[in-house]
C-alpha positions as CSV (number, residue, x, y, z in Angstrom):
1,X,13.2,155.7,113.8
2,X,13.6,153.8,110.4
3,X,13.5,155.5,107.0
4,X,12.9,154.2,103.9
5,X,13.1,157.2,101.4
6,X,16.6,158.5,100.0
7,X,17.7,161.9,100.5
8,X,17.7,164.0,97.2
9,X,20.7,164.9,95.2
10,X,22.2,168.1,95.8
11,X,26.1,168.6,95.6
12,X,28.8,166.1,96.8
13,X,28.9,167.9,100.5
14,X,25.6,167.1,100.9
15,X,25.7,163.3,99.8
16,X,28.7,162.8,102.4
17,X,27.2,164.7,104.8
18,X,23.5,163.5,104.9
19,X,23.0,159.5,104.8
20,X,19.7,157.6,105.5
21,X,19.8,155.7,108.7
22,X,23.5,157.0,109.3
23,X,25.1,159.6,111.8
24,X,27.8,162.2,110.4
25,X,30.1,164.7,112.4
26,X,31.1,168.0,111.6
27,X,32.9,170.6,113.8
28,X,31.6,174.3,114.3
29,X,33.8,177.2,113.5
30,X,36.0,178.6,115.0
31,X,38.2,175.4,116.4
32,X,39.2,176.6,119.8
33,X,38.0,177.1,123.3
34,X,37.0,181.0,124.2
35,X,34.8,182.2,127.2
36,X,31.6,183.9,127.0
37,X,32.3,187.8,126.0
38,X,35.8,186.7,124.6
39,X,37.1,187.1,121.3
40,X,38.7,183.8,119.5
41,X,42.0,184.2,118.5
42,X,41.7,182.1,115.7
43,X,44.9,180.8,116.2
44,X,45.8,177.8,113.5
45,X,42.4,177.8,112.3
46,X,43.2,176.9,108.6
47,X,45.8,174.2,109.9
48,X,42.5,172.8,112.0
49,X,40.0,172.5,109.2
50,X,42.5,171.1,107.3
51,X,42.9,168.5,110.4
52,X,39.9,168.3,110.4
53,X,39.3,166.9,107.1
54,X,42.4,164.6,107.3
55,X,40.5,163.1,110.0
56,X,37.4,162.6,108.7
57,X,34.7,165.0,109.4
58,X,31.9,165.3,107.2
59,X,31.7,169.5,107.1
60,X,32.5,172.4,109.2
61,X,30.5,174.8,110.0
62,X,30.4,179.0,110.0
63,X,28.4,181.2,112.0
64,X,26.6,184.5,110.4
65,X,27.4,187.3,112.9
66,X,27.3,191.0,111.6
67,X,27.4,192.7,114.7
68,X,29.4,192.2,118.3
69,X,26.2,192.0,120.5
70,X,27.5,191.5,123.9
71,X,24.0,190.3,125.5
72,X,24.9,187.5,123.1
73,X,27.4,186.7,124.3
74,X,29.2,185.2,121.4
75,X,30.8,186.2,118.0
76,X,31.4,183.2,116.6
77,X,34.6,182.8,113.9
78,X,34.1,187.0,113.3
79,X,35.3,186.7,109.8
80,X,32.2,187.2,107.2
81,X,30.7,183.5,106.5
82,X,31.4,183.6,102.6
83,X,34.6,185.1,102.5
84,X,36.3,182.7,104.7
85,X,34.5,180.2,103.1
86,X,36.2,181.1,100.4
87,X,39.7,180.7,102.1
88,X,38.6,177.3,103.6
89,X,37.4,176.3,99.5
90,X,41.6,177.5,98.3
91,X,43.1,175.1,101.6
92,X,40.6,172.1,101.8
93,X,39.4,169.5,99.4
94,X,36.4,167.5,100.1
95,X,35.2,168.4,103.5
96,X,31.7,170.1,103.4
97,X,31.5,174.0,103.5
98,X,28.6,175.2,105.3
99,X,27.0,178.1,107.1
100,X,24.9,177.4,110.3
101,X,23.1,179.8,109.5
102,X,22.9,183.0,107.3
103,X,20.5,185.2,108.2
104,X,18.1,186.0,105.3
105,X,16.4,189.1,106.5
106,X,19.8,190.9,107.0
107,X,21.1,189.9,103.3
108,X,20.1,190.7,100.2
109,X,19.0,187.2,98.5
110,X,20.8,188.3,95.6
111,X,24.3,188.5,97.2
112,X,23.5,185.4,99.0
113,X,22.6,183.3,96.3
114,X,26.1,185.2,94.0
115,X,27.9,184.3,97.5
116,X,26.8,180.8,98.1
117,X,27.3,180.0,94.2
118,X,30.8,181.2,94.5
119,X,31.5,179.2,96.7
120,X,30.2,176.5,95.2
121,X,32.1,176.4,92.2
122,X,35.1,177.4,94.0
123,X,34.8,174.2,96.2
124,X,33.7,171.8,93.7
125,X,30.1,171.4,94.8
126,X,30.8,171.7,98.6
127,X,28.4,174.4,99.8
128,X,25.6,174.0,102.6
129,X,23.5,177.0,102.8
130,X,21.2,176.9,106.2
131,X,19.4,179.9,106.4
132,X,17.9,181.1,109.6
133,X,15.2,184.2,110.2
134,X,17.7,185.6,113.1
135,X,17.4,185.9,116.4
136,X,19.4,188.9,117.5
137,X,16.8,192.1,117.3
138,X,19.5,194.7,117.8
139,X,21.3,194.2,114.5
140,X,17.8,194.7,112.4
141,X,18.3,198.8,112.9
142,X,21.6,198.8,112.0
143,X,20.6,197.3,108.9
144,X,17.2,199.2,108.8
145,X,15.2,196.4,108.9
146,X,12.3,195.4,110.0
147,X,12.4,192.6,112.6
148,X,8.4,192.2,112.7
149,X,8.6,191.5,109.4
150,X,11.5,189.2,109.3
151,X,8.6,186.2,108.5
152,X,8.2,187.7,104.9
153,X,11.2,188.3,104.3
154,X,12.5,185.0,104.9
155,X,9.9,183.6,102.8
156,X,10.8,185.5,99.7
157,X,14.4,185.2,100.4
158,X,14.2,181.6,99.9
159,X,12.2,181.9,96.5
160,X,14.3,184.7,95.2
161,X,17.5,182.5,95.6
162,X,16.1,179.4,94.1
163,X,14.9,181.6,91.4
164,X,18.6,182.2,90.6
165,X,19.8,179.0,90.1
166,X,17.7,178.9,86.6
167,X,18.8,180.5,83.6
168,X,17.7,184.3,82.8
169,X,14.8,183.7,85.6
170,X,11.4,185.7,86.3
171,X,10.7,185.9,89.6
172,X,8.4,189.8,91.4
173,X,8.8,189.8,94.9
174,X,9.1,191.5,97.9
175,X,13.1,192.5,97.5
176,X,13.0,193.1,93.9
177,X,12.2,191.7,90.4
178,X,13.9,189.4,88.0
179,X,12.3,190.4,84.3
180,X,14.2,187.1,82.4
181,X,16.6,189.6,80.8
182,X,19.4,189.3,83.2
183,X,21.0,186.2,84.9
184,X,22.9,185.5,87.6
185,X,26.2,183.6,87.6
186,X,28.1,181.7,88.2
187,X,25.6,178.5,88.8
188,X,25.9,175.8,91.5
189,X,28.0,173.0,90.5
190,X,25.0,170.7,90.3
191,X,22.6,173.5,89.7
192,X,21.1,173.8,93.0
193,X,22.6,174.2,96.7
194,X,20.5,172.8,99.5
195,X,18.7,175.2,101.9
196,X,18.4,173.9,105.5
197,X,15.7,175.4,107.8
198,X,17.1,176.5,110.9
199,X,15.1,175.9,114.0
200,X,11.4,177.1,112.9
201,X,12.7,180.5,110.8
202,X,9.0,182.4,112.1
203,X,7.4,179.7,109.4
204,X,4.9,177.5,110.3
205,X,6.3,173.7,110.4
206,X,4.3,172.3,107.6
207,X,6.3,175.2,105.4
208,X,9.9,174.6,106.4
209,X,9.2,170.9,105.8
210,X,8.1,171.6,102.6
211,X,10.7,174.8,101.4
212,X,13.4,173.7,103.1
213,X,15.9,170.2,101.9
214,X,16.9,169.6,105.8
215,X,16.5,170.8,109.2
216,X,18.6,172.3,111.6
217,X,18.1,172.7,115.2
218,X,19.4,172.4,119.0
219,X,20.0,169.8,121.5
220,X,16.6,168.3,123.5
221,X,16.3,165.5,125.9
222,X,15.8,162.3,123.6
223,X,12.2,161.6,124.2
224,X,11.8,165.1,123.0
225,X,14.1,165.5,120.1
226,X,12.4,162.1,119.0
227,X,9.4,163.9,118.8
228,X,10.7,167.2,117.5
229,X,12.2,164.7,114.6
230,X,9.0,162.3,114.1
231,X,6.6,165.4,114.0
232,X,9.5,167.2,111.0
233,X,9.3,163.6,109.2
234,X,5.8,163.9,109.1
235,X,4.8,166.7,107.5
236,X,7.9,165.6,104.7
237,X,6.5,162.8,104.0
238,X,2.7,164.9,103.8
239,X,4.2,167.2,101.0
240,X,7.6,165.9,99.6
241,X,8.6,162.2,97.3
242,X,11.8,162.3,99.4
243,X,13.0,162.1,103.1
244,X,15.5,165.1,104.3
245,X,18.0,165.0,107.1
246,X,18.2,166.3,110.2
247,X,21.0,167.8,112.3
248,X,22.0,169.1,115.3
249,X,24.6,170.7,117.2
250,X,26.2,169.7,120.4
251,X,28.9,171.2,122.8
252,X,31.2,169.0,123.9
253,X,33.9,169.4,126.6
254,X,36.0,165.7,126.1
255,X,37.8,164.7,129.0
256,X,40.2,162.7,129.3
257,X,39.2,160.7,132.4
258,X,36.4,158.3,130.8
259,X,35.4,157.1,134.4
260,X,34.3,161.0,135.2
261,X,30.9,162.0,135.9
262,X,28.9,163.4,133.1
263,X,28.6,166.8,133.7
264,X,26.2,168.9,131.6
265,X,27.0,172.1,130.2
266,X,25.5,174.4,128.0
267,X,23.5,172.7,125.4
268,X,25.9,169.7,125.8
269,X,27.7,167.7,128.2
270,X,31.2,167.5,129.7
271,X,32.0,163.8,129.0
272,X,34.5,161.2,128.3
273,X,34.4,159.5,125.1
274,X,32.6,156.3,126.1
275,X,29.4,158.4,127.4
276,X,29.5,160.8,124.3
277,X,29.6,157.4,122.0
278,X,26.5,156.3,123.8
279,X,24.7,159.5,123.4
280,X,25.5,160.0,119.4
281,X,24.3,156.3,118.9
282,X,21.1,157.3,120.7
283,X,21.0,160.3,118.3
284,X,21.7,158.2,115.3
285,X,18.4,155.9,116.2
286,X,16.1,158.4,116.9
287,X,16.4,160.0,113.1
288,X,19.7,162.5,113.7
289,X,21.5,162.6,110.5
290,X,24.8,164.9,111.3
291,X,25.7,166.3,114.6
292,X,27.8,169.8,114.5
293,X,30.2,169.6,117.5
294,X,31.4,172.7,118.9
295,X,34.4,172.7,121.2
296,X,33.9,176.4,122.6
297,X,34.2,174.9,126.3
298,X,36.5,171.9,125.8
299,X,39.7,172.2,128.2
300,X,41.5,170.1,126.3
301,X,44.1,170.7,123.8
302,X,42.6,171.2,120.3
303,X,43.9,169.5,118.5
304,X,44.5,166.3,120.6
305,X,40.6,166.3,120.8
306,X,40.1,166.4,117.1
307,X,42.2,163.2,117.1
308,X,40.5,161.2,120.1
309,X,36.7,162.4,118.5
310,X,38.3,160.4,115.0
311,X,39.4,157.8,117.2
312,X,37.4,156.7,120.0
313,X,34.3,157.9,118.3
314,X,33.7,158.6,115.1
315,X,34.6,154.8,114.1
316,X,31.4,153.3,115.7
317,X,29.4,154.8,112.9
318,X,28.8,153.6,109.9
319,X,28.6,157.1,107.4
320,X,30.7,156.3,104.4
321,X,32.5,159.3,102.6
């Protein structure tokens, strides 16, 4: 699909990561294989975001997971999002910082917006903010609230935290009032930090178009991700002067033996290089702006992926840092 309008500006992480007409790769947190109901170990996982960078990824990419939930069946990179975002802002340079996604109706907007702002500055403008309505109902008790109502919550979540990237702002909602007395610092780098929808976030989709400065959402057979994207575009276009990117993640398992069958796996495939380079540039034309690989189930070593994604793939696209 072709597209004529620019991307806004937000901070540098979002201009390297989100091009018109281009495909970007980042890598999911944490960097390591681990089976469903395991623990990472989170072995070397500074030394691989920093590999990762050296190599050329756009961002990488945290999970927000209070709570163990074992139905789950995953726990992501454990440590709180912002905090090791934090670490990752002391030991990396330019590569994006981002959090796919933090769940609004279990934070209070105020400490996300302080949180994300920190990080922010701390980086030099690197912070990606998706936020995401949450889809694990266990953890709303243990936070005592209301999963029903996560739809609202959401909602004035967003405005609350936009509300804080002005000086001394006034903002009455649902999670508490600003009066224009008070302000909230520090301020992003650029003044603003992009909010990405995550899959639908209990809004309608004319409302996450419109609120929301990209989308986020999972693997679908082409013909149906094509629509999924055209039908997002849309209703942009019907309410915004600007285009805004989409991404998707994708689970990879690389192996080594290109000539293998393609063997699919959970929300991804089991592929050798020259199949997964024919698949991203089938992404890349039906509107896919950045892809979020996640290595959970590669069998490979780590690292030596990293290096064979940088060379053997990412070179036959044309995202420029």
């Amino acid at each position: 699909m072709s597209q004529t309008l620019e991307f806004p500006v937000f901070n540098r992480a979002y201009s390297r990561t989100f091009q018109p007409g281009r495909l970007t790769f980042g890598l999911v947190s944490p960097l390591e294989a681990y089976t469903v109901g395991d623990s990472p170990s989170m072995e070397r996982h500074i030394e691989r975001a920093q590999l990762a960078e050296k190599l050329g990824f756009s961002a990488i990419w945290l999970r927000d997971i209070p709570f163990n939930v074992p139905a789950f069946g995953d726990v992501g990179q454990m440590y709180d999002p912002f905090v090791y975002l934090g670490a990752l802002a002391a030991v990396t340079k330019d590569i994006g910082l981002g959090i796919a996604s933090a769940v609004l109706p279990l934070r209070h907007p105020a400490h996300v917006a302080k949180s994300a702002a920190s990080v922010d500055v701390l980086s030099g403008g690197r912070m990606l903010l998706g936020v995401a309505s949450g889809d694990r109902p266990e953890e709303y008790p243990a936070l005592a609230a209301d999963y029903e109502g996560r739809d609202a919550r959401f909602r004035d979540s967003v405005d609350y935290i936009r509300a804080t990237f002005g000086d001394f702002p006034n903002f009455d909602g649902q999670q508490g009032r600003l009066n224009g007395h008070m302000d909230m610092l520090p301020k992003p780098v650029s003044g603003r930090i992009p909010l990405l929808m995550t899959g639908g976030a209990q809004q309608t989709p004319e409302w996450g178009a419109e609120h929301g400065d990209g989308w986020m959402t999972y693997p679908r057979r082409l013909d149906a991700q094509q629509q999924a994207i055209d039908t997002y575009r849309g209703n942009v276009r019907a309410t915004c002067t600007t285009d805004k990117p989409v991404m998707q993640s994708l689970y990879v398992d690389v192996m080594s033996n290109n000539t293998m069958p393609v063997r699919p796996i959970a929300l991804g495939y089991a592929a050798g290089t020259d199949f997964l380079v024919e698949h991203l540039k089938q992404l890349e034309e039906i509107g896919v702006n950045h892809v979020a690989l996640n290595l959970r189930y590669n069998n490979a070593d780590i690292e030596e992926t990293l290096h064979r994604i940088a060379e053997e793939i990412l070179p036959y696209f044309s995202a420029v840092s």
